[in-house]
Backbone bond lengths (Angstrom), bond angles and torsions (degrees), N, CA, C in turn:
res aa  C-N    CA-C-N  psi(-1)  N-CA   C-N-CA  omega(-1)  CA-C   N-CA-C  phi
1 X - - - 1.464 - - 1.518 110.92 -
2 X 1.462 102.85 -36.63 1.755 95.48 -175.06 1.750 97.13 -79.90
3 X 1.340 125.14 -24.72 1.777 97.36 170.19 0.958 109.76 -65.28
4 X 1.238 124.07 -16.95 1.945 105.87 -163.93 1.155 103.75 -81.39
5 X 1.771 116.71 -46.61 1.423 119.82 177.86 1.382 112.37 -52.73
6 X 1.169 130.60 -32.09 1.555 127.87 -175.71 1.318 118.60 -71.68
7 X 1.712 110.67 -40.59 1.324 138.05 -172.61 2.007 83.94 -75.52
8 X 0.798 136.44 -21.68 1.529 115.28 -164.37 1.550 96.08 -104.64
9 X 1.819 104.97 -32.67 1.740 112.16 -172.87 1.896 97.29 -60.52
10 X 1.039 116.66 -55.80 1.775 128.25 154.45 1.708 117.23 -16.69
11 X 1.018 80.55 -98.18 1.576 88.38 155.61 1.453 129.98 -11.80
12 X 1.539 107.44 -79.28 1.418 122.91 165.07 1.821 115.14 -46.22
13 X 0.758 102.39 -56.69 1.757 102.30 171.20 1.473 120.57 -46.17
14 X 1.481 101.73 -71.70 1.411 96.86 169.95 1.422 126.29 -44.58
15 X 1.304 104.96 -52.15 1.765 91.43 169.30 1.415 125.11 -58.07
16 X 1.501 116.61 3.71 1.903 107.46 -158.97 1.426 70.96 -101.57
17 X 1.596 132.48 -53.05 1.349 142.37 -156.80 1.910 92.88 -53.18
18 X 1.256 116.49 -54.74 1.380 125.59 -155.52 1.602 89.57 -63.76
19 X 1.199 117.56 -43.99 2.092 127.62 -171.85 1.176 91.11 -47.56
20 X 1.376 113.89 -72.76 1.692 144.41 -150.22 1.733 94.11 -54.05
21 X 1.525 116.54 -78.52 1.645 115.20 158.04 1.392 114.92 -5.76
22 X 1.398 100.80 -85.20 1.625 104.42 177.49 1.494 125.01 -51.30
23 X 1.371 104.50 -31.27 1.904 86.01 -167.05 1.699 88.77 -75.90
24 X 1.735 120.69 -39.72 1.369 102.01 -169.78 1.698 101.28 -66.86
25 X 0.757 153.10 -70.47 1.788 161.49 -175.08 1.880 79.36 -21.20
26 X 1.280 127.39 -51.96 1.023 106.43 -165.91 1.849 134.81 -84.83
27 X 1.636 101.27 3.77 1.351 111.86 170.45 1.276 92.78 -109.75
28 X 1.347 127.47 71.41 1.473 129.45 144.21 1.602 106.60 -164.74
29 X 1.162 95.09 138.43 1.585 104.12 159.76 1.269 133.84 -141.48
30 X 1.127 123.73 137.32 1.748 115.41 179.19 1.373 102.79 -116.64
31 X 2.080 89.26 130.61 1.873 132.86 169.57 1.844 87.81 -68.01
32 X 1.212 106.59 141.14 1.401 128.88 152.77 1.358 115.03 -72.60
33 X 0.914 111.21 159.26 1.378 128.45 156.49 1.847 125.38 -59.24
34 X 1.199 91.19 122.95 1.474 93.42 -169.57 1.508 123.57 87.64
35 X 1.688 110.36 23.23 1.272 121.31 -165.24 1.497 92.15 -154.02
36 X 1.701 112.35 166.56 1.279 150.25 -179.84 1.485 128.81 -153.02
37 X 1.526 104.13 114.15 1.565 109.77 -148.24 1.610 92.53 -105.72
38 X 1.237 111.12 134.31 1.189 125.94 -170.74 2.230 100.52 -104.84
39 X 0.866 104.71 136.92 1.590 118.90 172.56 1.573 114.05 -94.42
40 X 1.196 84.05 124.54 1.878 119.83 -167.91 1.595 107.16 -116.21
41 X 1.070 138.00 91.50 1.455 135.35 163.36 1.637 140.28 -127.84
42 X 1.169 101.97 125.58 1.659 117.41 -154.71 1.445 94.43 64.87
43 X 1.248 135.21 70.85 1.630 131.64 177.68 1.400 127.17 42.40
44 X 1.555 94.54 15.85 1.929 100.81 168.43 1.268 103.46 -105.42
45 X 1.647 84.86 149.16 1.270 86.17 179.60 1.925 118.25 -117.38
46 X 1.141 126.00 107.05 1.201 147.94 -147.67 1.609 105.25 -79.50
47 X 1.666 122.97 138.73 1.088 121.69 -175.75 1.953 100.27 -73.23
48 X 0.977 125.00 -37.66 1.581 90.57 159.68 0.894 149.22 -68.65
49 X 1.953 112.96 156.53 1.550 139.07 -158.68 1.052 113.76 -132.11
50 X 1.454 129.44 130.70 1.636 127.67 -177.33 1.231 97.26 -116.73
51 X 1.771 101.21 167.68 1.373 96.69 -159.11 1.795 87.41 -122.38
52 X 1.544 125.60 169.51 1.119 128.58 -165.73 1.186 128.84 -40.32
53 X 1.539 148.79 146.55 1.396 127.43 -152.21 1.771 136.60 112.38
54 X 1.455 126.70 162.06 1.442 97.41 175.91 1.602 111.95 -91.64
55 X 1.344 91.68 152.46 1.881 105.66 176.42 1.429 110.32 -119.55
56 X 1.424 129.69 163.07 1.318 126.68 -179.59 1.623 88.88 -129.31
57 X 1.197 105.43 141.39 1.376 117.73 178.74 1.501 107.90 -164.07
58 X 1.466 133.69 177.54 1.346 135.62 -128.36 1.391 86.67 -99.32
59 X 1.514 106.48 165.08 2.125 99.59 177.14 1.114 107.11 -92.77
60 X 1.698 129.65 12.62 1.590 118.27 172.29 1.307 120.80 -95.82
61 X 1.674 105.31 -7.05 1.639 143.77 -145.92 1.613 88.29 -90.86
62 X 0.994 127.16 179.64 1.443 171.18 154.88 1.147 138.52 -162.95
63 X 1.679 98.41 150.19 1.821 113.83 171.77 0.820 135.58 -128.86
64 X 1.359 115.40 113.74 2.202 121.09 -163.74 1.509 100.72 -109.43
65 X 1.312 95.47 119.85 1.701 116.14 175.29 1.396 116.86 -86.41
66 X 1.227 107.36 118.86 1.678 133.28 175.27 1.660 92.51 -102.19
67 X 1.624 85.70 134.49 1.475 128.52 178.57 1.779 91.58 -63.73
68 X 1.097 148.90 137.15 1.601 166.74 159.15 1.476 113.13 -112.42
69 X 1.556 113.73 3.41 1.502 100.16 -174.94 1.340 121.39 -99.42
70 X 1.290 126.41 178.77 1.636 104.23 -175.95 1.266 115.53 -84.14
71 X 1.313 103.71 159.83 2.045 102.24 166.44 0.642 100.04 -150.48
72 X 1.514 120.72 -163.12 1.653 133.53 -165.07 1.611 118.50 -152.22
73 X 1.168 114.96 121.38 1.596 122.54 171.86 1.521 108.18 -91.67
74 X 1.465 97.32 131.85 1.945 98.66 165.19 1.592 95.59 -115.25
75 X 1.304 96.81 150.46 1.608 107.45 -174.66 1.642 99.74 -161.29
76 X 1.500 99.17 128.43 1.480 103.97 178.28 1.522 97.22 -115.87
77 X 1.205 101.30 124.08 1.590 125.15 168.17 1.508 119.65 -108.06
78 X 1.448 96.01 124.59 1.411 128.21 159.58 1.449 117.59 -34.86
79 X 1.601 156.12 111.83 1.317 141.78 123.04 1.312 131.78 -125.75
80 X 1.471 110.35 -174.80 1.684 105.72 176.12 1.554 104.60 -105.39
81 X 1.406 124.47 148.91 1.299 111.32 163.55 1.610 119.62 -91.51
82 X 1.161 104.28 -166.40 1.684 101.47 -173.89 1.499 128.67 -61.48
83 X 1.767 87.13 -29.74 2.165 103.91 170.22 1.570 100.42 -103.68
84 X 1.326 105.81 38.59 2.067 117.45 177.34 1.103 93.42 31.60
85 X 0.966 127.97 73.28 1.546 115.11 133.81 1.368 107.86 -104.96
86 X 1.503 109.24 168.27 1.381 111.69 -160.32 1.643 106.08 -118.43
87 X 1.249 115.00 121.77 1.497 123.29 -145.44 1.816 83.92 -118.77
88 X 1.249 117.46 158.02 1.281 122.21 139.81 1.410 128.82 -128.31
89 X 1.387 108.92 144.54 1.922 83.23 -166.61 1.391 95.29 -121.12
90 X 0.989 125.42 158.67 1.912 138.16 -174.34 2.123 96.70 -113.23
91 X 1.052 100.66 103.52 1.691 108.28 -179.94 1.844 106.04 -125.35
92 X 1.706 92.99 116.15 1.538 99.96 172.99 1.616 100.32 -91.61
93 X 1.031 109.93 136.25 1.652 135.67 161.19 1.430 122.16 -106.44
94 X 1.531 99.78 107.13 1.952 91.81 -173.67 1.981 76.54 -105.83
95 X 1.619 86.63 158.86 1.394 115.95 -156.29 1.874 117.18 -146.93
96 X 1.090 123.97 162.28 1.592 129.53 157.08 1.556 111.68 -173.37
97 X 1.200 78.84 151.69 1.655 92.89 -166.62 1.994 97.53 -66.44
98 X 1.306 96.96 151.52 1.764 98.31 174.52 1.220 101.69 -85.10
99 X 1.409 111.49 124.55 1.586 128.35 174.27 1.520 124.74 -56.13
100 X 0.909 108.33 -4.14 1.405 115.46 164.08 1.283 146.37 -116.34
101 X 1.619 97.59 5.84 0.903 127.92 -179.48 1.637 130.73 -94.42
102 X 1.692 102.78 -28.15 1.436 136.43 -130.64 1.939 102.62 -62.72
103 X 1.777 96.38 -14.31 1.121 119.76 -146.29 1.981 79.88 -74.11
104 X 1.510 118.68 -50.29 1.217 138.75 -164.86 1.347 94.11 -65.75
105 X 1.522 127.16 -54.21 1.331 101.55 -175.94 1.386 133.32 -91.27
106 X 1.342 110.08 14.75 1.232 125.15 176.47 1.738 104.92 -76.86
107 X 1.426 94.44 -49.27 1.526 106.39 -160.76 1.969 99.84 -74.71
108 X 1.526 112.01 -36.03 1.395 116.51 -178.61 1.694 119.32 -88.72
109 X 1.396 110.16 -30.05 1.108 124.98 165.05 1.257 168.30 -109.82
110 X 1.508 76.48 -21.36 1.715 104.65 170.80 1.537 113.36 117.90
111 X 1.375 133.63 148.56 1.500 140.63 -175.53 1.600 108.33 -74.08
112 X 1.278 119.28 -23.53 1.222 128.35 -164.00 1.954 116.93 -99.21
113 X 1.450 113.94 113.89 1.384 116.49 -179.87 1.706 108.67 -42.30
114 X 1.495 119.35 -19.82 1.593 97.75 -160.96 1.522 103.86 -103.46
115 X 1.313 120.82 5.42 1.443 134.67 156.81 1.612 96.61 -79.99
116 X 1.098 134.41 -100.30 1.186 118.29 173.78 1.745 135.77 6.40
117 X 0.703 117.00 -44.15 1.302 142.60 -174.16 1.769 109.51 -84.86
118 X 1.482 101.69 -50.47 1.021 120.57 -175.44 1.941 109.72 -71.50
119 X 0.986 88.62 -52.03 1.917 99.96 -173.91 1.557 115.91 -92.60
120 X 1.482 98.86 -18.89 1.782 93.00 173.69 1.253 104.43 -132.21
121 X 1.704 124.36 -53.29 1.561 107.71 -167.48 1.823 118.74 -74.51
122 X 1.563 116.77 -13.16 1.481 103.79 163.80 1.479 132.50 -74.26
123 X 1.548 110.20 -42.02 1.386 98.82 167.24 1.487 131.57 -62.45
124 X 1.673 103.99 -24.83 1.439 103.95 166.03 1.605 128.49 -65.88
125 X 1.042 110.00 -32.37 1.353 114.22 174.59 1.583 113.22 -75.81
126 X 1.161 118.07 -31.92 1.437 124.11 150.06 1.075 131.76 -48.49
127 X 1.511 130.71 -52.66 1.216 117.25 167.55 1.268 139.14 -78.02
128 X 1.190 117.61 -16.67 2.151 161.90 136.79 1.672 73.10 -21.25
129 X 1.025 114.63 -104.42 1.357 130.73 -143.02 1.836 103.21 -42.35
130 X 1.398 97.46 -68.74 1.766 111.36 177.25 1.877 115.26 -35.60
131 X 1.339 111.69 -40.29 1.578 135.84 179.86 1.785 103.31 -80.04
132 X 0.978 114.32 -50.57 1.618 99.83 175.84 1.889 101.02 -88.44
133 X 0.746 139.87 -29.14 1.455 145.91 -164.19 1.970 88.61 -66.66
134 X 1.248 116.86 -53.79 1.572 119.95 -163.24 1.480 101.93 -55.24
135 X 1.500 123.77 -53.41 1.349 135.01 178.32 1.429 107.95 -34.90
136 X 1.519 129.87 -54.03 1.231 123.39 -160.20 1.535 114.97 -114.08
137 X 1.326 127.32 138.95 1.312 126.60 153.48 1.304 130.91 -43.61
138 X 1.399 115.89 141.46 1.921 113.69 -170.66 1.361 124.98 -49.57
139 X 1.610 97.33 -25.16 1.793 108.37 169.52 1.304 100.29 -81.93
140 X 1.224 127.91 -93.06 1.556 111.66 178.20 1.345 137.74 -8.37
141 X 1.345 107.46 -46.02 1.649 106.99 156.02 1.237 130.88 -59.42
142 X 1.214 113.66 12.86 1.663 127.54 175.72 1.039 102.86 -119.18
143 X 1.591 133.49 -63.35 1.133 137.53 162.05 1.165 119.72 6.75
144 X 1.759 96.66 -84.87 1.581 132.69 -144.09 1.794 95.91 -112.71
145 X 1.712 106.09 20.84 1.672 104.09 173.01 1.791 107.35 -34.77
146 X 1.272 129.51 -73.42 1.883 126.12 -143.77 1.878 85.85 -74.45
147 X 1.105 120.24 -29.67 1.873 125.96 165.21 1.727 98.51 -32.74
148 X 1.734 95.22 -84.36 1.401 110.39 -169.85 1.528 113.23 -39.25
149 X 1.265 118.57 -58.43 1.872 133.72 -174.34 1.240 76.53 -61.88
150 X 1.101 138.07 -106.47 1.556 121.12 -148.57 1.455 124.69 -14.74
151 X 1.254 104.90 -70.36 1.879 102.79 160.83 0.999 122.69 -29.15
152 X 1.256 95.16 -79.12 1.566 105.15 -174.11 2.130 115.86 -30.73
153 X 1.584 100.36 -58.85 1.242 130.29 177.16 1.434 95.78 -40.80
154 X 1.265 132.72 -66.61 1.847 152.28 -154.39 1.464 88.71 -68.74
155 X 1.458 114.67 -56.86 2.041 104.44 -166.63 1.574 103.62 -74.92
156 X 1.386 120.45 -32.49 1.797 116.33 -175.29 1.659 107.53 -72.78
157 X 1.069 113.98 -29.78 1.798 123.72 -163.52 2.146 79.43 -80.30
158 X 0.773 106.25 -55.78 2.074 93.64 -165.33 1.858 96.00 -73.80
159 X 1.103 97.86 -36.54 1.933 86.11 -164.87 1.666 90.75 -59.45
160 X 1.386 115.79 -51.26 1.823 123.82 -154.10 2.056 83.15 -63.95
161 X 1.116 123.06 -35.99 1.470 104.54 -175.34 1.227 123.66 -66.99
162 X 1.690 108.73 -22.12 1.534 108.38 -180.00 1.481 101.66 -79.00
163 X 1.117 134.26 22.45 0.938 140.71 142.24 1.143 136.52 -110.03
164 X 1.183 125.45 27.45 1.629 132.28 -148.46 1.108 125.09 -9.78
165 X 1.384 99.09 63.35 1.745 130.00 133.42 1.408 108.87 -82.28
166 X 1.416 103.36 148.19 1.962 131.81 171.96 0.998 104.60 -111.73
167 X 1.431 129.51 107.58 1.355 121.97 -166.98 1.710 88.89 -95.00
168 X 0.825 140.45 141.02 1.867 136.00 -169.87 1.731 105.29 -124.14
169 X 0.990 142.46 -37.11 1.721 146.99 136.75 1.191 125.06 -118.79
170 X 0.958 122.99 162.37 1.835 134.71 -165.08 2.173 105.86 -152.40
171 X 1.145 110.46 103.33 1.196 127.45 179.21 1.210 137.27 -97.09
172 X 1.481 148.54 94.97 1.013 129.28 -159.19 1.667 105.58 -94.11
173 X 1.566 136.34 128.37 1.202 121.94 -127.59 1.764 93.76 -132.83
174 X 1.577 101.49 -31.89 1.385 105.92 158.34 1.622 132.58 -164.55
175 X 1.603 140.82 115.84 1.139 128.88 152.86 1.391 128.80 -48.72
176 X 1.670 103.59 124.01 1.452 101.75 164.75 1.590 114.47 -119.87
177 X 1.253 137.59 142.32 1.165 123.47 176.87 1.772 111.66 -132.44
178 X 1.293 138.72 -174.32 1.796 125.02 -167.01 1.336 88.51 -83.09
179 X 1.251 82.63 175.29 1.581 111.92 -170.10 1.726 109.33 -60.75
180 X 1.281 104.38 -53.48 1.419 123.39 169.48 1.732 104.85 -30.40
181 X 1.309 102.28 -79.23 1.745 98.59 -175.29 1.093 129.67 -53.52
182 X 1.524 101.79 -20.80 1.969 114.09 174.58 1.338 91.82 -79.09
183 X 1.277 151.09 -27.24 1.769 113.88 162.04 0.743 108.21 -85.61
184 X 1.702 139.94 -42.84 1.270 111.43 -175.92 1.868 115.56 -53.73
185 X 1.010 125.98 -41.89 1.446 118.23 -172.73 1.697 91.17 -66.51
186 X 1.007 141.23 -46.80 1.681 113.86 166.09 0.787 123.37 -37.71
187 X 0.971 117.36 -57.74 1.859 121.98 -166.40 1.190 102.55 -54.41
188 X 1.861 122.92 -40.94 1.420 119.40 -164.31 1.256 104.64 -68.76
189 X 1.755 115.74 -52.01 1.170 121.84 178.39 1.839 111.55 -51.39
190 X 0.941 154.71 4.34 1.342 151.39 -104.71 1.515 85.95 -165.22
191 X 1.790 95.81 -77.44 1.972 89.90 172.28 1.507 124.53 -51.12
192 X 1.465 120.04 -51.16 1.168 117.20 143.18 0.714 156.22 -26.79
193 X 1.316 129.54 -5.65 1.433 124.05 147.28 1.465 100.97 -140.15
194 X 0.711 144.26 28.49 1.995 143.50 100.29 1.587 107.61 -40.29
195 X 0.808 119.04 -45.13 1.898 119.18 -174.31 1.777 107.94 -77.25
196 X 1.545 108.32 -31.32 1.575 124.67 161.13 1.224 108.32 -77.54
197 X 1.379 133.79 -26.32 1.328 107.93 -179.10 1.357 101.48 -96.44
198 X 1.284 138.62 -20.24 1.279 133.98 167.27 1.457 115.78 -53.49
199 X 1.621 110.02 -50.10 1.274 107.16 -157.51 2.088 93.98 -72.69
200 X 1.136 105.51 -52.15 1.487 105.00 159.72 1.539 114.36 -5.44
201 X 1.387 107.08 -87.95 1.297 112.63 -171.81 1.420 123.85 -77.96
202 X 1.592 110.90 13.61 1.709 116.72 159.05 1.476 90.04 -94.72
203 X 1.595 141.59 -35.42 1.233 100.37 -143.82 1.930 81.31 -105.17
204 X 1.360 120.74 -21.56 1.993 81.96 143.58 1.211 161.55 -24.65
205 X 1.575 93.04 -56.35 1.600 117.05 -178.79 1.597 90.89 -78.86
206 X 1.179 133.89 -36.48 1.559 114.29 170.99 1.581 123.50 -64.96
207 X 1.507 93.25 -26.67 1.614 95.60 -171.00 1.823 94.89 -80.08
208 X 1.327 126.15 -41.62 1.549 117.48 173.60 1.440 108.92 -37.72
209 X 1.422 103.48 -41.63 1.820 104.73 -147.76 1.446 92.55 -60.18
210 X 2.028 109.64 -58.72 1.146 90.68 -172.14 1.435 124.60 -88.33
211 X 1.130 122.22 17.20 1.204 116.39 153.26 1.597 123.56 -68.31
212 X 1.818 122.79 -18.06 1.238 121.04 179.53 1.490 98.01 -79.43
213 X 1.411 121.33 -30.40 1.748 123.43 -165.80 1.016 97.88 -79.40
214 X 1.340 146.96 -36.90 1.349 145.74 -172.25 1.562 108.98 -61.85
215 X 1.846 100.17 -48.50 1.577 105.81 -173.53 1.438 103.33 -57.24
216 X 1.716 99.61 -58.46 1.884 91.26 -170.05 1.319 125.08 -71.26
217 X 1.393 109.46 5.91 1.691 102.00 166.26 1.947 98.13 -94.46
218 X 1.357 106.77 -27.53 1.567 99.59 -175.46 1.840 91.25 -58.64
219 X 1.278 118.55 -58.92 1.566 131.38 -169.58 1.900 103.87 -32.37
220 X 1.764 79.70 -63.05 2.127 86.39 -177.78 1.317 108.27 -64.82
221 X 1.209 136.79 -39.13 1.501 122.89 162.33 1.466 142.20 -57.94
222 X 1.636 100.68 -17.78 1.822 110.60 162.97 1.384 98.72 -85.48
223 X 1.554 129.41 -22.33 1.409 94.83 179.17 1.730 109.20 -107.61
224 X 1.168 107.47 5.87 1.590 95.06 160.72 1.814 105.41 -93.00
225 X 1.033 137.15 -19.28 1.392 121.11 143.71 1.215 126.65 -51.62
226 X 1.364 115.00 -50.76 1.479 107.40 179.43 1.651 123.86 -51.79
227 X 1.580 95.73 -40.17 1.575 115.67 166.31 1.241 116.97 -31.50
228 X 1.726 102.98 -75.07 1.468 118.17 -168.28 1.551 96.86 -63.38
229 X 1.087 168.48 -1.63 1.709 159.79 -105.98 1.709 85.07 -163.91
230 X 1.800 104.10 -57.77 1.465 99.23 163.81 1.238 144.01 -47.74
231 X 1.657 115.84 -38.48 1.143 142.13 152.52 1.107 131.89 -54.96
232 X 1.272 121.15 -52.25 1.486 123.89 163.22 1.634 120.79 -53.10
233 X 1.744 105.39 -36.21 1.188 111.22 -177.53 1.281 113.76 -54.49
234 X 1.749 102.08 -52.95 1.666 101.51 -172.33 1.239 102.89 -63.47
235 X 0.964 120.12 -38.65 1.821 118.13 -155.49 1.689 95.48 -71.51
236 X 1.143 110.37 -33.83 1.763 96.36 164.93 1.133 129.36 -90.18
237 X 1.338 121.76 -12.85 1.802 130.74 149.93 1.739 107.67 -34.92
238 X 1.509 89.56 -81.01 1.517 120.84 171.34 1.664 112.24 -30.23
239 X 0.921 115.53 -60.90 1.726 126.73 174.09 1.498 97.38 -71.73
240 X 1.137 158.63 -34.46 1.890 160.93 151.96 1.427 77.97 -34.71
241 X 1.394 133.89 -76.52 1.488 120.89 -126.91 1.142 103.44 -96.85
242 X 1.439 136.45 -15.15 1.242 130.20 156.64 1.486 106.25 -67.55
243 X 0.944 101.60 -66.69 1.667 94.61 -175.79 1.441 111.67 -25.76
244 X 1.608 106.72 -60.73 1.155 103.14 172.76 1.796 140.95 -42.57
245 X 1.070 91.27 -48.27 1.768 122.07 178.65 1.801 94.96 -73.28
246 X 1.056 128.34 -21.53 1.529 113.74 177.32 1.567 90.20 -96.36
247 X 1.317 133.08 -42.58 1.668 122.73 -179.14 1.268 116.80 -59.42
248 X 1.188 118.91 -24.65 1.728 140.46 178.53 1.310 101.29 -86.12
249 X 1.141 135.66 -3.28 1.998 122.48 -173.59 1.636 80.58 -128.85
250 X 1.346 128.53 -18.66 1.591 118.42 164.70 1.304 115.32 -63.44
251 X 1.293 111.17 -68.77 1.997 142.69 163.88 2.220 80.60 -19.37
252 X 1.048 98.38 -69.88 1.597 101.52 -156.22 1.639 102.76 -68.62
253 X 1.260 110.70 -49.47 1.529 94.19 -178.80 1.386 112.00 -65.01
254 X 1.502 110.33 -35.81 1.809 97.87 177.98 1.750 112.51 -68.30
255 X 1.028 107.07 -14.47 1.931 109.06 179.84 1.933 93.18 -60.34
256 X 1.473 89.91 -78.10 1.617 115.59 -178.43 1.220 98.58 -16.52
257 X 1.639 123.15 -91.30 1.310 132.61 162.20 1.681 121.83 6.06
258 X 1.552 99.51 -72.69 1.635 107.20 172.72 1.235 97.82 -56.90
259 X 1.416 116.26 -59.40 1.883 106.46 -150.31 1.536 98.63 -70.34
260 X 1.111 158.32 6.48 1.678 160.94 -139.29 1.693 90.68 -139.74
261 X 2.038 104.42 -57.14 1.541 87.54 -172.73 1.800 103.19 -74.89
262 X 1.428 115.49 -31.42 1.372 96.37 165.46 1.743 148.75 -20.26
263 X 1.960 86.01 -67.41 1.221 110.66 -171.64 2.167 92.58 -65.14
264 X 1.241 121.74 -66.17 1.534 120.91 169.30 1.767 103.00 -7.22
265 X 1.538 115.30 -54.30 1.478 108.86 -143.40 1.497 93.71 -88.52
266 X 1.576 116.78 -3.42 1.656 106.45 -160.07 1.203 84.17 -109.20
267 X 1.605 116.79 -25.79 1.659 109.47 168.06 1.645 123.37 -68.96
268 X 1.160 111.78 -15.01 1.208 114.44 -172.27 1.428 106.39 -102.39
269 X 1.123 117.54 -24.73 1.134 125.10 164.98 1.926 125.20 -69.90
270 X 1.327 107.75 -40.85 1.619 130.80 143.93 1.688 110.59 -24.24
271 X 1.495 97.60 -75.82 1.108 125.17 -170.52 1.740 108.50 -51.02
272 X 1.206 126.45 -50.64 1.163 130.17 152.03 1.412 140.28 -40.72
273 X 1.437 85.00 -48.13 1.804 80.65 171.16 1.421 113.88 -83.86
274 X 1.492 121.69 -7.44 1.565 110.46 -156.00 2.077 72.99 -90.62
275 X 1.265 117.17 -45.01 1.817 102.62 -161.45 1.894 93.17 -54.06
276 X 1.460 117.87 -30.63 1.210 115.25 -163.52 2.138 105.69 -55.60
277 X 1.543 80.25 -49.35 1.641 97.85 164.54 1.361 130.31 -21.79
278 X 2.163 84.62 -86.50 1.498 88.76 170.59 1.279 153.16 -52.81
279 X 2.042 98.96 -7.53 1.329 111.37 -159.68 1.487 106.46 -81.07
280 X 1.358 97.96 -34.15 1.678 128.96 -159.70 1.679 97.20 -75.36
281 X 1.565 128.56 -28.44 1.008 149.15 -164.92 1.681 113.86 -81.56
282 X 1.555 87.11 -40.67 1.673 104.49 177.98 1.638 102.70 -84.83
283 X 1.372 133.38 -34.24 1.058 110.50 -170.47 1.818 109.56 -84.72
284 X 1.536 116.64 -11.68 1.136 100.28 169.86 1.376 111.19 -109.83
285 X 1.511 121.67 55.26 1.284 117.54 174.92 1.645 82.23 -132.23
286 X 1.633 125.33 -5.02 1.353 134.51 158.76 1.202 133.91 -81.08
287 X 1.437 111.06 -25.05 1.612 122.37 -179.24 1.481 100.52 -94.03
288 X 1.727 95.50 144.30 1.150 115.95 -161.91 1.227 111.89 -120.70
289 X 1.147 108.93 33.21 1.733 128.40 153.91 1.826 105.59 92.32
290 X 1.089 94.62 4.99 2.110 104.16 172.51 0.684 93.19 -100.41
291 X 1.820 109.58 130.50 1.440 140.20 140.51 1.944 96.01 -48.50
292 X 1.717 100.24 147.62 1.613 106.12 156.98 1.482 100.05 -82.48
293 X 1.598 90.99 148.13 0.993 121.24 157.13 2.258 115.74 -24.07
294 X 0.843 94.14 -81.28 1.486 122.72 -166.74 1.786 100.14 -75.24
295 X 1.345 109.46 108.77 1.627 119.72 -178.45 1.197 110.39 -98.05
296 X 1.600 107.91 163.90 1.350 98.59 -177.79 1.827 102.28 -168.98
297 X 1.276 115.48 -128.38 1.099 117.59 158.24 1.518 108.14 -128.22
298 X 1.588 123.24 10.46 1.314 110.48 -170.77 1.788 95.09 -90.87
299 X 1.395 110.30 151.52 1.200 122.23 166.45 1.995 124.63 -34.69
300 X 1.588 121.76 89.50 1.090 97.88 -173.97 1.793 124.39 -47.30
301 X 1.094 116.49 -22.30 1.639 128.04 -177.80 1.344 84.10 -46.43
302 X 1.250 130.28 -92.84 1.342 170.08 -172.12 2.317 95.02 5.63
303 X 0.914 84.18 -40.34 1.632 119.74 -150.57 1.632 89.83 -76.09
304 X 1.346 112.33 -59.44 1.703 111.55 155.57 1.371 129.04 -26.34
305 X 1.356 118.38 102.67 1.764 114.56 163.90 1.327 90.35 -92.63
306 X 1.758 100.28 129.18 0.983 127.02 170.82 1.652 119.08 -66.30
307 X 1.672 107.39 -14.04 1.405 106.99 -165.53 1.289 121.00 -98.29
308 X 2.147 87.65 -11.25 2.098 84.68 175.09 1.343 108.25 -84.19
309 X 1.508 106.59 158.98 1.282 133.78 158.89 1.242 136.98 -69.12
């Protein structure tokens, strides 16, 4: 009897130990990472949120973890533009729930991102799109693409908050428009640059032209330089040879000069000796064959006046 009682006193313990385990194991729980556990007790659901990690909370209590990380919705929306045409645009929205919030959209929306998406972020991006899409023409919406996303971006980022959603980028990923407007925008594009390649090859043929007028005035201006260079040349040849030809009739008149006053001095000198001549000539065509009296060494000739009679 006393094993059994012991074996049952045994018994009994372990099970209080196994309770005791559990009720404590059961005022705690640990949020993951990348999550936010919202508190639920007696089926209320309580504006507090814990953040990743262990928490201790009551053992009647609970904690349901909402995803907080980002993701992304693609959604292609339907509209008309301003000249109706009917565009569709493909817009990714990356997103996360506000962490402090999570408690609200759990309780209004659901724990799960693809409800989300479903009940608030598609129609918003839908009507985002339809509301900026009306403003612009189907060309313009090409145009004025990072224009358009901006809008678009500005009305989805406030609507997704009244829901506390963070909308964190907004992408517009693709225009589609009917078949119809995709040729016509060829064709435009098409004339367009037929009208560029035309204008192209006028404003070539203009740029040749004046590139030929430029040459032949550069051309007529090397040869009216060359001209004037010609001109100057002769005209300073021409001015050399006068110069010259007046230094050469100097050279000659000053020769002349010498050789004239020369010839004067050999004439005058001539001229001298011939009166010396004649004088000497007259006095012995005067002497009458007598020595003077009175000798000497002077020349008896000498002694002759030529002028008596």
């Amino acid at each position: 009897m006393r094993d059994n009682k012991s074996l049952f006193m045994l018994i009994g313990a372990g099970v209080v130990l196994v309770l005791v385990a559990t009720f404590m194991l059961s005022c705690y729980e640990i949020v993951d990472p990348g999550h936010r556990g919202v508190h639920v007790s007696f089926g209320t659901l309580t504006e507090e949120s814990y953040d990743e990690g262990l928490h201790f909370k009551a053992p009647w209590a609970s904690i349901h973890e909402v995803n907080i990380q980002e993701q992304i919705v693609v959604s292609a929306a339907g509209a008309a533009s301003s000249d109706l045409q009917t565009v569709t645009t493909e817009v990714a929205v990356n997103y996360k729930p506000e962490a402090a919030m999570v408690w609200w959209l759990y309780q209004n929306l659901g724990k799960s991102g693809d409800i989300w998406r479903t009940t608030k972020l598609n129609p918003i991006i839908g009507e985002s799109v339809k509301s900026v899409t009306a403003k612009y023409t189907a060309e313009n919406l090409i145009k004025h693409r990072e224009e358009v996303k901006g809008e678009i971006e500005r009305i989805i980022t406030q609507r997704a908050l009244g829901s506390n959603l963070i909308v964190t980028a907004v992408n517009i990923t693709d225009f589609k428009f009917s078949a119809s407007f995709d040729h016509a925008i060829e064709a435009k594009v098409q004339a367009e640059q037929d009208t560029l390649r035309a204008r192209n090859e006028l404003e070539k043929e203009k740029v040749e032209a004046e590139k030929k007028v430029v040459q032949s005035e550069a051309e007529a201006k090397m040869k009216e330089l060359q001209a004037s260079a010609d001109r100057k040349a002769t005209e300073e040849k021409a001015a050399g040879q006068a110069k010259q030809i007046e230094l050469l009739s100097i050279a000659n008149s000053e020769a002349t000069k010498r050789e004239a006053d020369a010839e004067a001095e050999a004439n005058k000198v001539l001229l001298a000796t011939l009166d010396k001549k004649i004088l000497e000539n007259k006095r012995l065509e005067k002497w009458d064959g007598k020595l003077p009296k009175v000798t000497g060494s002077t020349n008896p000739l000498l002694l002759l006046n030529p002028d008596e009679e």
